[in-house]
C-alpha positions in Angstrom: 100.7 128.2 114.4 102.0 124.6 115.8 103.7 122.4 112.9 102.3 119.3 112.6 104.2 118.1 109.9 102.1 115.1 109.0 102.7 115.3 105.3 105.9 114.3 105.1 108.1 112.8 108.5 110.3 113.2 111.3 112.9 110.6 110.9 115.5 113.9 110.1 115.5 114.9 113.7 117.6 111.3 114.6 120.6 111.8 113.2 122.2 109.1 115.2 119.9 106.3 113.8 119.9 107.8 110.2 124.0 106.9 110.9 123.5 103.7 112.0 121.1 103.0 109.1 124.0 104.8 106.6 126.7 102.8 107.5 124.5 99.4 107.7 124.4 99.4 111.7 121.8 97.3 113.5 119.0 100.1 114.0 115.8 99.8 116.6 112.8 101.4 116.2 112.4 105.0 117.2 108.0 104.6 116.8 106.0 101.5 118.8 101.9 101.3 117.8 100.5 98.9 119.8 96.8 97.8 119.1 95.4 96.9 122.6 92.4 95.2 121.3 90.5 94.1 118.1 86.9 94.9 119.1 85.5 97.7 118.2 82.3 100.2 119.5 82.3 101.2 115.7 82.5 99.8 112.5 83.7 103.1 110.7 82.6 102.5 106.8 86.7 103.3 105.6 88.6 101.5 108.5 91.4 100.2 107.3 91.3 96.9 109.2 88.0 96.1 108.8 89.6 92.5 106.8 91.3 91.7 109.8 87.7 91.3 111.4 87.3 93.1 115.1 87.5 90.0 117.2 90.3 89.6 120.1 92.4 91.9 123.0 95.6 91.5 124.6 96.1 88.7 127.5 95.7 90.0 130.3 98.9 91.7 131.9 100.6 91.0 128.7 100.2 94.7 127.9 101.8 96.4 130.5 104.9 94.2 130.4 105.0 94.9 127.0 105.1 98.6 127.6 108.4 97.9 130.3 109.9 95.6 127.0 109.2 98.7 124.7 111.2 101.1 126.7 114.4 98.8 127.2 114.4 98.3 124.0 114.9 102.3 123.3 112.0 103.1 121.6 111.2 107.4 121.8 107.4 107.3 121.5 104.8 104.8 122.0 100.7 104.8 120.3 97.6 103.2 121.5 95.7 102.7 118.4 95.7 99.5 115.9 92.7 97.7 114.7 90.2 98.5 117.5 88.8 101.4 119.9 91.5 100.8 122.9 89.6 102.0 125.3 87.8 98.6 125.5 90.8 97.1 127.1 90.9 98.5 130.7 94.6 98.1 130.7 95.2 100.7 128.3 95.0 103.9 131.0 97.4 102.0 133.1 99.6 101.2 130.2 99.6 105.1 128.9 100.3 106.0 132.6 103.1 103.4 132.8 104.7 104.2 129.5 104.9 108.3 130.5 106.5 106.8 134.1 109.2 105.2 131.8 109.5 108.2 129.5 108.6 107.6 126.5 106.3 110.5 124.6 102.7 108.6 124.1 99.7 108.4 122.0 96.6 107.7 121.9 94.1 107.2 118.8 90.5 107.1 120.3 87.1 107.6 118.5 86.2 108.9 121.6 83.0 107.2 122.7 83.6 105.0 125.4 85.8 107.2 127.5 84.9 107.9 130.6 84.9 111.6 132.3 87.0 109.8 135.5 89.7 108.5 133.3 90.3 112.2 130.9 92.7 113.7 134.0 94.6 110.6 133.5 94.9 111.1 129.5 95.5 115.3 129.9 98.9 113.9 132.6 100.4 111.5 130.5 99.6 111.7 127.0 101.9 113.9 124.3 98.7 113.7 121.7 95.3 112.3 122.0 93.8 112.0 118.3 89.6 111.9 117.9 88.4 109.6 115.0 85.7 112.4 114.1 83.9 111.6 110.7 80.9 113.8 110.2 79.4 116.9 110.8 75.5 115.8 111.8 74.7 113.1 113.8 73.0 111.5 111.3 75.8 111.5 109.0 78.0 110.3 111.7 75.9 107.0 112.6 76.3 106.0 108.9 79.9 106.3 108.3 80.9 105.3 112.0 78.3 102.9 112.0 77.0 103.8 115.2 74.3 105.4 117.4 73.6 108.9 116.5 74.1 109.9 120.5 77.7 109.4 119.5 78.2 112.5 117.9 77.1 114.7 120.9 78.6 112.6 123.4 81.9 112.6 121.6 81.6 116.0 121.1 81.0 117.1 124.6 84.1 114.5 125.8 86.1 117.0 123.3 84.9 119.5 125.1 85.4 118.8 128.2 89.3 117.9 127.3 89.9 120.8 126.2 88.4 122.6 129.5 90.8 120.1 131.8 93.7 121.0 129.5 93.9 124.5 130.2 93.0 123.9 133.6 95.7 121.9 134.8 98.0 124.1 132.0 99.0 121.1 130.2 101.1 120.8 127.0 99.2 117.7 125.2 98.2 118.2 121.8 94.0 117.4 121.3 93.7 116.9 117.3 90.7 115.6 115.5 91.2 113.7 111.8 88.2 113.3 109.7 88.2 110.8 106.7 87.2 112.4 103.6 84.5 110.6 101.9 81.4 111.0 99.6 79.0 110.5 102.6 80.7 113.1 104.8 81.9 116.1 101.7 79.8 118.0 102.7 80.0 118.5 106.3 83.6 119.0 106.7 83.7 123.1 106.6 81.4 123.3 109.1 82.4 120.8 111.4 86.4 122.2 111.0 84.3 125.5 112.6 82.7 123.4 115.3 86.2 121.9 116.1 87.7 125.6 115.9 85.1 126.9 118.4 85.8 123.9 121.1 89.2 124.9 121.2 91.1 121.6 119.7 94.5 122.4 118.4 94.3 120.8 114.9 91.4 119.3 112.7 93.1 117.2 109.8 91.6 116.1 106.3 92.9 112.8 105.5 92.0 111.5 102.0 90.8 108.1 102.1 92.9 105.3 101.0 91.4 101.6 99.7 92.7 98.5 101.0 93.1 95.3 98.3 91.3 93.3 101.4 88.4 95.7 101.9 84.8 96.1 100.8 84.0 99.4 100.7 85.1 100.9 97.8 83.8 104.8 96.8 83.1 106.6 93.9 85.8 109.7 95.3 85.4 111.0 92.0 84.0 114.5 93.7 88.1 115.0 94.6 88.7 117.0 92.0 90.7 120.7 91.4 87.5 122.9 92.3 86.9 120.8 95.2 90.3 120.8 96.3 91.0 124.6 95.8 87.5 125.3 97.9 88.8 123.2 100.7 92.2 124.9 100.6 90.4 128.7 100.6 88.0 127.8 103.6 90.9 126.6 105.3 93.1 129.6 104.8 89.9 131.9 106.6 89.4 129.5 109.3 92.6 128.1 110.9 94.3 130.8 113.3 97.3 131.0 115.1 95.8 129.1 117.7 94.1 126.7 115.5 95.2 124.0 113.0 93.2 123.3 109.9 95.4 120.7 108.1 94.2 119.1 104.2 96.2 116.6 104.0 97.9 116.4 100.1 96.5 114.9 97.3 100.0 114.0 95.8 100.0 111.4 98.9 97.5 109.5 96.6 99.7 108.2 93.9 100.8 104.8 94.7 103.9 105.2 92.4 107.4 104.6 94.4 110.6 106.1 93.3 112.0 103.2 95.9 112.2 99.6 95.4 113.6 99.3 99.0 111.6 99.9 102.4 114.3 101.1 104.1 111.9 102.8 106.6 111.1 99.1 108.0 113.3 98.6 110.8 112.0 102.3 112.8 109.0 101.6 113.1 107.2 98.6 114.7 103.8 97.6 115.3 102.1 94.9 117.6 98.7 93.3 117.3 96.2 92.1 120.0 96.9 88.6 118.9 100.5 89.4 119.5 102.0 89.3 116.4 104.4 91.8 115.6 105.3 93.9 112.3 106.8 96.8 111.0 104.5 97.0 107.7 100.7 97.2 108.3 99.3 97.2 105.1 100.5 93.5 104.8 99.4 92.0 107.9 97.3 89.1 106.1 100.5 87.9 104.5 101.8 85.6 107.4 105.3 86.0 106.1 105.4 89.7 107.0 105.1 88.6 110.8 108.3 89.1 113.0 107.2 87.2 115.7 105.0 86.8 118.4 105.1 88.8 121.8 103.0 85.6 123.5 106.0 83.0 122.8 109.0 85.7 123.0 110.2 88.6 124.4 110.3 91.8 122.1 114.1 91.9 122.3 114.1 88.2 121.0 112.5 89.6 118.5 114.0 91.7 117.2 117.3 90.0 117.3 115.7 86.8 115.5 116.4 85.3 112.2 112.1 85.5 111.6 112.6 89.3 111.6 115.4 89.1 109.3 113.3 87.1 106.8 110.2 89.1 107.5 112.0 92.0 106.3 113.6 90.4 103.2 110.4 89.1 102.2 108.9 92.3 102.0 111.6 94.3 100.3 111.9 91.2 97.7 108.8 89.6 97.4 106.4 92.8 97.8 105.7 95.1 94.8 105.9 98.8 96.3 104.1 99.9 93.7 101.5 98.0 95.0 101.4 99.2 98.5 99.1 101.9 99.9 99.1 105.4 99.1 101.6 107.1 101.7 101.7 104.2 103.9 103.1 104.9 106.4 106.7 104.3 105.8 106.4 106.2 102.3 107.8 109.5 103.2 110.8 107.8 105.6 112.0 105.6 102.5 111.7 108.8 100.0 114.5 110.3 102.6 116.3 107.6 103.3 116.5 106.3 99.4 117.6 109.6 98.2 120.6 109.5 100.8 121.6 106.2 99.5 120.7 106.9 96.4 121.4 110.6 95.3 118.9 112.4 92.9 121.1 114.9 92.3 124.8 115.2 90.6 127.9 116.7 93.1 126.8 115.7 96.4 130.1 116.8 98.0 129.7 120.7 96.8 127.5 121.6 99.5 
């Protein structure tokens, strides 16, 4: 069975940047998301950028130079996702195909909806991963939490399907997952549908535990998460997920907010850049204008990164921003556990090995 690993991170397979970061050497960032458009097909009840409003796409052209910027600058992996479906911008094919040409390993995050059976040979050549926003197990279930047609849910389903078919066709290595949001409206669908996803042939179906934003409406009661639920999910998982097949719960422990860190030291390897073309490395904080690094419409991404507005950006949130405060398991959270514990030691001796 493939290991996933998306509990914890993959920063310990760089040894040469963890060095750099160790002896306080200028580091660049290993992980680039780009978010090729704000607009959205769906308005998915738990999306975590539903403050940001789903308004606005990169300038035309803009993208593709951007991908050329993200590869000189030595970035390993690149992901199409951010605060909109991707797919609306008609760039983003040509900008996964590009980024592949320049090799760099690349992403996509998709709900799946508006892609188009022409463009999936395209996807199964270039991508490393392709990851389905999949959030029900009934179509009516799946109109209410993606806010959506109820077609989606068959359509999506038979563009999965059909992925999968062209995968083992042209004997590709890309990795087709699936990540459903745990929530009260969907509980109760998520066995079966893990079984639906089994019998299409995907290679992993991950439960992700929803996480609030300060910004956000939508609120639930997820008081249903408790120990019998929890050890249920964990025993149907066990009898369905095969060697071929990945049936990932994501942990609960990700859900305390409490940091043993005061320090994001994970900041400067990862890197994120909006539609409007505003960059970041933390996304949780993107309505706090003093988080932004710059802006990819009046500078280049090198100038950037080399620019006293990073530098500031960064401060500001390692001494302005409570971490206890930030989201559960953001995404930096496991990377600054590591990388705190090597600066910080938790245990006594380090040096008897």
């Amino acid at each position: 069975m493939a290991n996933f690993n998306l509990d914890t991170h993959k920063l310990k397979y760089h040894p040469i940047e963890i060095a750099k970061f160790y002896n306080d050497e200028e580091v660049k960032p290993i992980y680039v998301e780009i978010s090729p458009v704000a607009n959205c097909n769906h308005r998915c009840l738990f999306c975590h950028y539903n403050y940001l409003g789903h308004e606005g796409k990169f300038q035309k052209g803009r993208l593709l130079s951007l991908v050329e910027e993200v590869a000189k600058m030595g970035a390993k992996s690149l992901v199409f996702g951010g605060v909109g479906e991707p797919t609306i911008n008609k760039e983003t094919i040509l900008a996964i195909k590009k980024a592949k040409k320049l090799g760099l390993d690349v992403g996509l995050m998709t709900n799946g909806a508006l892609l188009k059976e022409s463009e999936l040979e395209d996807l199964i050549k270039n991508l490393t991963w392709i990851r389905f926003s999949f959030n029900a197990g009934t179509a009516e279930t799946y109109a209410i939490v993606h806010q959506t047609n109820e077609k989606d849910y068959a359509k999506v389903s038979q563009t999965i399907s059909h992925l999968v078919k062209l995968k083992k066709k042209f004997e590709s290595d890309i990795t087709i997952g699936v990540q459903y949001i745990l929530l009260p409206e969907n509980k109760d669908d998520v066995i079966n549908q893990a079984k639906v996803f089994k019998n299409i042939g995907v290679d992993y179906f991950v439960v992700k535990h929803f996480y609030s934003h300060e910004k956000n409406i939508y609120n639930p009661d997820m008081s249903f998460l408790d120990k019998a639920f929890i050890e249920n999910l964990l025993k149907k998982q066990k009898d369905i997920q095969t060697e071929k097949f990945s049936f990932i719960v994501r942990s609960t422990e990700n859900l305390n907010q409490n940091r043993v860190y005061n320090k994001c030291y994970g900041l400067p390897f990862i890197l994120y850049i909006r539609e409007d073309g505003e960059v970041y490395t933390c996304f949780s904080y993107q309505h706090e204008s003093k988080t932004s690094l710059g802006n990819i419409y009046t500078s280049s991404l090198g100038d950037i990164w080399t620019s006293s507005q990073k530098k500031e950006a960064i401060n500001f949130i390692n001494e302005k921003i409570d971490k206890n405060r930030c989201q559960p398991n953001c995404r930096h959270h496991q990377i600054n556990n590591y990388l705190w514990d090597l600066k910080h030691p938790s245990v006594e001796h380090i040096n008897f090995i």
